[in-house]
MOPAC internal coordinates of N, CA, C and O (Angstrom, degrees):
PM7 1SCF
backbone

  N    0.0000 0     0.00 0     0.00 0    0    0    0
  C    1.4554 1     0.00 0     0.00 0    1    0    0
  C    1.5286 1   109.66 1     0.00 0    2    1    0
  O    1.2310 1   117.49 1   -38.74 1    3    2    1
  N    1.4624 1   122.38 1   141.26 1    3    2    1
  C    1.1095 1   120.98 1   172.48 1    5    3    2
  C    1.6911 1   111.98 1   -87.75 1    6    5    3
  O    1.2310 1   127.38 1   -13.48 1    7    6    5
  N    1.9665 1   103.39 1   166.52 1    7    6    5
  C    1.3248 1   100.06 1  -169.63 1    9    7    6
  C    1.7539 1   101.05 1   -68.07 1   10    9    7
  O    1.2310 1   108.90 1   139.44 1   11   10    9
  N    1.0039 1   138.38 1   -40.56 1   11   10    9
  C    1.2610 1   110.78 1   158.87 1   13   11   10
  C    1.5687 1   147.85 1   -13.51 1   14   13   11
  O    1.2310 1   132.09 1   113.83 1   15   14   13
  N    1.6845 1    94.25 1   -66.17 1   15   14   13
  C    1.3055 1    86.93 1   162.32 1   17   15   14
  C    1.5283 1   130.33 1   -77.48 1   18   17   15
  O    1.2310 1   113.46 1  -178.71 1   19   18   17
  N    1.0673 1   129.98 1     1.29 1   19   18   17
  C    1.1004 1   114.33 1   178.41 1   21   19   18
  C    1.5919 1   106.66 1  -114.44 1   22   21   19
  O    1.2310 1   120.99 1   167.71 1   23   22   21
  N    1.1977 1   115.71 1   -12.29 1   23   22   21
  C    1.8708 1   103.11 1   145.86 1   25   23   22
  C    1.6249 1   108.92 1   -56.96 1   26   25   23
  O    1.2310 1   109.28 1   124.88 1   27   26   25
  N    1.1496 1   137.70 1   -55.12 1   27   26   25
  C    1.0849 1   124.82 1  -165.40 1   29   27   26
  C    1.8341 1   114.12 1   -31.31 1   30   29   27
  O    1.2310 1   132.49 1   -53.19 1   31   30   29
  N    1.5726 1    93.49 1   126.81 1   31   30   29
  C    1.4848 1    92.11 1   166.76 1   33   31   30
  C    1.9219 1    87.66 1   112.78 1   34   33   31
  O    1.2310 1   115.58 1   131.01 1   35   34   33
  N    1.4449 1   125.99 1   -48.99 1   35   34   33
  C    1.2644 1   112.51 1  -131.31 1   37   35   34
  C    1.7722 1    86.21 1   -89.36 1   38   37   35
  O    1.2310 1   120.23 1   -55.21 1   39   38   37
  N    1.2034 1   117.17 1   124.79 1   39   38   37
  C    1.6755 1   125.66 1   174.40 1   41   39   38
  C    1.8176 1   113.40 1   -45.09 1   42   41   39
  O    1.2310 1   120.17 1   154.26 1   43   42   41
  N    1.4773 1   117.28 1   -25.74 1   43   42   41
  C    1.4148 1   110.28 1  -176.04 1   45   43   42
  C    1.0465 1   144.27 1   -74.51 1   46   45   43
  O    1.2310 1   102.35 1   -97.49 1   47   46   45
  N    1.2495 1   149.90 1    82.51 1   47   46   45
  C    1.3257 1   154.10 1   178.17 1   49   47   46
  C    1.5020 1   131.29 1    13.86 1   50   49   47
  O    1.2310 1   122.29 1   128.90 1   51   50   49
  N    1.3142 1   113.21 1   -51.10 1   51   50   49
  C    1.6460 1   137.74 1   142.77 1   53   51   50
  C    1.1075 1   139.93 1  -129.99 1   54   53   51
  O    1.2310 1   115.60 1   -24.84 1   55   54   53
  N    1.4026 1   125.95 1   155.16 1   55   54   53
  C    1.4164 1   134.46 1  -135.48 1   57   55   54
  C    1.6031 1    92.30 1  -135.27 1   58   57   55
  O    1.2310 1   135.85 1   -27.74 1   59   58   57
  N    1.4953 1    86.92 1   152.26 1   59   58   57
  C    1.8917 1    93.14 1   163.60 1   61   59   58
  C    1.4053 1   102.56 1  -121.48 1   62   61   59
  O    1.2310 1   122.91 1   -26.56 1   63   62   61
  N    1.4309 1   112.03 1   153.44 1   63   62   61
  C    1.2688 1   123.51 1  -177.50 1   65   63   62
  C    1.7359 1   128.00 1  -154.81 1   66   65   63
  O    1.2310 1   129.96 1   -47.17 1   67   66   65
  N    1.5658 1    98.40 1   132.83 1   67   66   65
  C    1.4108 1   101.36 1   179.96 1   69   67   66
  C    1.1916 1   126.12 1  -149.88 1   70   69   67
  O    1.2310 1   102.69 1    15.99 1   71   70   69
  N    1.6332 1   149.34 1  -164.01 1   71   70   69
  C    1.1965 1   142.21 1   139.32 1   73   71   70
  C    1.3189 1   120.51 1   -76.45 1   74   73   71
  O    1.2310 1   126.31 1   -19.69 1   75   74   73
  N    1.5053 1   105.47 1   160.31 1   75   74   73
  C    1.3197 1   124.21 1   140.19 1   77   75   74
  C    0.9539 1   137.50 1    -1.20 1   78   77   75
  O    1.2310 1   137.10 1    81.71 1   79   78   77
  N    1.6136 1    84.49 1   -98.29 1   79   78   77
  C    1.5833 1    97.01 1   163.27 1   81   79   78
  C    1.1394 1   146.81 1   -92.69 1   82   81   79
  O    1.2310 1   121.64 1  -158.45 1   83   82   81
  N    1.3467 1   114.46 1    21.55 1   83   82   81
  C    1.7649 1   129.77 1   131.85 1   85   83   82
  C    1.2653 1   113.58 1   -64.09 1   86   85   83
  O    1.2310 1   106.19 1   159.42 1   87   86   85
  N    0.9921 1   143.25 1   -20.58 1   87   86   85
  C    1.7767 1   147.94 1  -160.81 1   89   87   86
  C    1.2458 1    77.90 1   -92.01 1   90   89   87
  O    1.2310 1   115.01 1    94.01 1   91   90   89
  N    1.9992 1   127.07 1   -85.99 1   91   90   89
  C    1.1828 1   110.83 1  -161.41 1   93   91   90
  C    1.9108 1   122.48 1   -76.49 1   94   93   91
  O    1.2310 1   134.84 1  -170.82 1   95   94   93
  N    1.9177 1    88.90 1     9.18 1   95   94   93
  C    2.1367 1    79.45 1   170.86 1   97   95   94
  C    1.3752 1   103.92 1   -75.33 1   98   97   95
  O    1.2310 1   111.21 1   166.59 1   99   98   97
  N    1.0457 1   134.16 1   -13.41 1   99   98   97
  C    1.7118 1   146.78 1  -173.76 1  101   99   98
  C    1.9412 1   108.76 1   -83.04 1  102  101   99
  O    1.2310 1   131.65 1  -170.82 1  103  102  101
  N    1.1074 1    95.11 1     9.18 1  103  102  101
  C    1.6726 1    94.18 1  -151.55 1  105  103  102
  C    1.4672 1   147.09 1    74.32 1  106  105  103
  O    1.2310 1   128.77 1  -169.75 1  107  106  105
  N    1.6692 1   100.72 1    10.25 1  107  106  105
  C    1.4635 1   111.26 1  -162.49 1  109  107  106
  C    1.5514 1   105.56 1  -100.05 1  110  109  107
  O    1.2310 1   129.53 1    -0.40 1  111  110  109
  N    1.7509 1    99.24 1   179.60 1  111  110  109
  C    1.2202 1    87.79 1   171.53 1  113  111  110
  C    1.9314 1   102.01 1  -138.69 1  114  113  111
  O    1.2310 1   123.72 1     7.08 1  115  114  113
  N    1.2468 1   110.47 1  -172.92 1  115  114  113
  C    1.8293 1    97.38 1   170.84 1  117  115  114
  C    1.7902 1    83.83 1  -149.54 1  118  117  115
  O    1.2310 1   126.10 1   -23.66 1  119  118  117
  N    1.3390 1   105.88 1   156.34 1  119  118  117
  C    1.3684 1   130.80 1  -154.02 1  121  119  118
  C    1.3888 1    93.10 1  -142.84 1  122  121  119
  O    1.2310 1   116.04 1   -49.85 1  123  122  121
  N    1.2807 1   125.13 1   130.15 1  123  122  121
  C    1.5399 1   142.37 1   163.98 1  125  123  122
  C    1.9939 1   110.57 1   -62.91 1  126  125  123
  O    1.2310 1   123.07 1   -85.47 1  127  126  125
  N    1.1690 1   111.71 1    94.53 1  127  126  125
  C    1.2172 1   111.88 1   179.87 1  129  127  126
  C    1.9587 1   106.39 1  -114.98 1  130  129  127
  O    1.2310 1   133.10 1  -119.05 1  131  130  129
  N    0.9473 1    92.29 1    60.95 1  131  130  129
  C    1.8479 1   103.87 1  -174.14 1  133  131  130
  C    1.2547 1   109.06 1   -74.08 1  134  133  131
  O    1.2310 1   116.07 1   -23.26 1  135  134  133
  N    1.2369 1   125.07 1   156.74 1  135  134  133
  C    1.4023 1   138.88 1  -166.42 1  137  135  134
  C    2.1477 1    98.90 1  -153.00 1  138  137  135
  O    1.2310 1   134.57 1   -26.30 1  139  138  137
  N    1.6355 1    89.42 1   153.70 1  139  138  137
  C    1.8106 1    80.97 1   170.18 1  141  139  138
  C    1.4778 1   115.35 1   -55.74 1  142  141  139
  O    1.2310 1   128.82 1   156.86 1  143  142  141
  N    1.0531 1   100.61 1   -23.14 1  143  142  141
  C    1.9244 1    93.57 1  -156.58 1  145  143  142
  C    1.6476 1   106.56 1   -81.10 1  146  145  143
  O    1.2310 1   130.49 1   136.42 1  147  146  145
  N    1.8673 1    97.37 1   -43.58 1  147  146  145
  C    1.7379 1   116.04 1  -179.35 1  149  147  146
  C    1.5668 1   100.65 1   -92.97 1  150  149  147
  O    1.2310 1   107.42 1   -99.53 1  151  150  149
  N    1.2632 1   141.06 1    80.47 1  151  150  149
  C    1.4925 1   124.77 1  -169.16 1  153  151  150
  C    1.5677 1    90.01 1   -83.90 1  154  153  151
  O    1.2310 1    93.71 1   151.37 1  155  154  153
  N    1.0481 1   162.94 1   -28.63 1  155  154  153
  C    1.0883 1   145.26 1   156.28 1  157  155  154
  C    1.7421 1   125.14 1   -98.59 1  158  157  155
  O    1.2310 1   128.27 1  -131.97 1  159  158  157
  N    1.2602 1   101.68 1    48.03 1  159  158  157
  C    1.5860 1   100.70 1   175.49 1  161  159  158
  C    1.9619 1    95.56 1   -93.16 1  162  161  159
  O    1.2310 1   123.38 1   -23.13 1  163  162  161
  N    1.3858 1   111.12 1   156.87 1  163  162  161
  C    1.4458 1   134.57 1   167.24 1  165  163  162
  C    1.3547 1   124.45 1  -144.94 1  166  165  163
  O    1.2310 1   125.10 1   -25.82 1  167  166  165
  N    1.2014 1   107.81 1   154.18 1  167  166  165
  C    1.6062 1   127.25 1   176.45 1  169  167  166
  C    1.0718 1   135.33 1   -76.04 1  170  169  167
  O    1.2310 1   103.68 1   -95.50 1  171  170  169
  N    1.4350 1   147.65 1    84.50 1  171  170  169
  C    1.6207 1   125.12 1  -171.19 1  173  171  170
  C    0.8258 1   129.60 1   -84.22 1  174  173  171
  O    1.2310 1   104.27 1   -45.88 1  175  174  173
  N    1.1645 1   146.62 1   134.12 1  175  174  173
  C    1.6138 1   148.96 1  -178.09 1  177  175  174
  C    1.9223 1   112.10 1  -101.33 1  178  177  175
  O    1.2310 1   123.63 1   -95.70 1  179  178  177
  N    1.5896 1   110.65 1    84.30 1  179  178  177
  C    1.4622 1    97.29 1  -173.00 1  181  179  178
  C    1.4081 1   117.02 1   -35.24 1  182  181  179
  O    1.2310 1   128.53 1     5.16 1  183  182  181
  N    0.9131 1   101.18 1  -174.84 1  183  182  181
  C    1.8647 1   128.32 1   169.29 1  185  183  182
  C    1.3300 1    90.81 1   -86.71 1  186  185  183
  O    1.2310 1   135.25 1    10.99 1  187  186  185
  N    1.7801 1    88.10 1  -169.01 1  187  186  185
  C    1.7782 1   119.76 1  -162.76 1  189  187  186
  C    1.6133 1    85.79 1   -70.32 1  190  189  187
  O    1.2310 1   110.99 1   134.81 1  191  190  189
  N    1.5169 1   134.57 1   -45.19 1  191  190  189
  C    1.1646 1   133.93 1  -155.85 1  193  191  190
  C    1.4523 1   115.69 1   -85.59 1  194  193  191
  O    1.2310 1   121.46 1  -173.86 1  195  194  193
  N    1.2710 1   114.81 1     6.14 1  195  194  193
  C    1.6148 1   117.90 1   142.92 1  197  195  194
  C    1.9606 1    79.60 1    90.33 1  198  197  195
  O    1.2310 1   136.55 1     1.29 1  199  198  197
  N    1.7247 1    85.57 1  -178.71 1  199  198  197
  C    1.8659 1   112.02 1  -169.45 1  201  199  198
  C    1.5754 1    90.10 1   -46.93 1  202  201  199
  O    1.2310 1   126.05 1   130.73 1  203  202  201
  N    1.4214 1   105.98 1   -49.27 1  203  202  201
  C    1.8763 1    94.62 1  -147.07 1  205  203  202
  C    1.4549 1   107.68 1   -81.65 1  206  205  203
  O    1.2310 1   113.33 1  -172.32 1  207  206  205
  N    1.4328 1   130.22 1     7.68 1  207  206  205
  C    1.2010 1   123.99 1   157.01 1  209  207  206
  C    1.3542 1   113.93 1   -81.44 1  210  209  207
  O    1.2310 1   120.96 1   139.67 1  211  210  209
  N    1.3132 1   115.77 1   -40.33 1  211  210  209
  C    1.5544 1   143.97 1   175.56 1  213  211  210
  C    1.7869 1   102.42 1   -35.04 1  214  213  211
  O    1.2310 1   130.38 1   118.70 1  215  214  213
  N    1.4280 1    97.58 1   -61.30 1  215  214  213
  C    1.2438 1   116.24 1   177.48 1  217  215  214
  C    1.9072 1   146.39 1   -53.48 1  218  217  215
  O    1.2310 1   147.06 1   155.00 1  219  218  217
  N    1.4469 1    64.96 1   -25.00 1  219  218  217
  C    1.6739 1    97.13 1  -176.98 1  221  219  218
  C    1.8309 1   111.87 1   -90.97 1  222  221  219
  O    1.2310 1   117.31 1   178.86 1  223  222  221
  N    1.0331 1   122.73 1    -1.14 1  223  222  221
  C    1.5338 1   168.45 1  -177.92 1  225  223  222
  C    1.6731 1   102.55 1   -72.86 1  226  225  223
  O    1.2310 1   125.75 1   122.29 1  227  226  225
  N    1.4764 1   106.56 1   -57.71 1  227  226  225
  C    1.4222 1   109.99 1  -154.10 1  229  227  226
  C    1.5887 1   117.72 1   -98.99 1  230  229  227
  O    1.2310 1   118.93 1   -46.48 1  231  230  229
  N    1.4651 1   119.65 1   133.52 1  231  230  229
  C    1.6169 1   108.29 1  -171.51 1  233  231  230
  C    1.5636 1    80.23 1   -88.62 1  234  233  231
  O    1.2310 1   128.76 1   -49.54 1  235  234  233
  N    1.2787 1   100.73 1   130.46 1  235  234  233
  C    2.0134 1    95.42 1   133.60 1  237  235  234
  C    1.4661 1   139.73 1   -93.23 1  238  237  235
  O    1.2310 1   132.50 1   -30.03 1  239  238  237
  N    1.1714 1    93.46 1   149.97 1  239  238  237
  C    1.8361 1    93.21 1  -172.45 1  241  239  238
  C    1.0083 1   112.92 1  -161.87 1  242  241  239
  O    1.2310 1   115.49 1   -22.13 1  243  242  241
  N    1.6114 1   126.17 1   157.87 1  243  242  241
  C    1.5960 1   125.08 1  -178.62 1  245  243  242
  C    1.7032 1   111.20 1   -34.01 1  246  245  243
  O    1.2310 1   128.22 1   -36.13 1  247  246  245
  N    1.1725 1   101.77 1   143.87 1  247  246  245
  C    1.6008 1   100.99 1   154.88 1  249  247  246
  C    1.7876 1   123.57 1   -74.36 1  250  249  247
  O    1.2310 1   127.20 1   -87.60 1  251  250  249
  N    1.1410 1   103.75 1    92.40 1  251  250  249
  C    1.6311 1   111.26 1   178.08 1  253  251  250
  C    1.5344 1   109.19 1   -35.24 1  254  253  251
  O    1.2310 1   116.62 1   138.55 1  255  254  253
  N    0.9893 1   124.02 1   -41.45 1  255  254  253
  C    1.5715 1   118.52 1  -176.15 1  257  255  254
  C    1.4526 1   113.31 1   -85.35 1  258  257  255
  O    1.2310 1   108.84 1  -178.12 1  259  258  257
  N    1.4131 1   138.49 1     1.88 1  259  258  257
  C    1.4496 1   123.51 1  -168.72 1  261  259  258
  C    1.3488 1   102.65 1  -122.06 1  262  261  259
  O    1.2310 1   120.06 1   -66.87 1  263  262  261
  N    1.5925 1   117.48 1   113.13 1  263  262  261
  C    1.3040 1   131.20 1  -163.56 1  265  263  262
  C    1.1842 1   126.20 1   -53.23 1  266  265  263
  O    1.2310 1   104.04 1   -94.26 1  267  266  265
  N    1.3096 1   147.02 1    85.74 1  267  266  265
  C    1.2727 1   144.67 1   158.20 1  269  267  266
  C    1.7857 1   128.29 1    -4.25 1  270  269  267
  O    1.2310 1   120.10 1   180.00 1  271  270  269

């Protein structure tokens, strides 16, 4: 799925975004925690290097889906 589609739906203005497998090149992991409403929302569990490596991970950028 592209980041498009999976902004769709989300009300916020900007988004953070990354891989996988940057999450777990950091030591992390992400866990499927889906709900009806979020069918693709998940959990991350940083690495050894805590949030602010975690953090350093994510581009931000407009939310492609929320209409201008």
């Amino acid at each position: 799925m592209s980041v498009e589609d999976l902004a769709n739906g989300l009300p916020h203005t900007k988004i953070g975004v990354t891989t996988l497998g940057n999450i777990r090149g950091i030591g992390g992991d992400v866990l499927a925690s889906r709900t009806d409403e979020l069918p693709f929302h998940v959990t991350i569990i940083p690495g050894p290097g805590g949030m602010q490596e975690l953090s350093e991970l994510f581009k931000i950028m407009p939310n492609p889906w929320v209409p201008r």
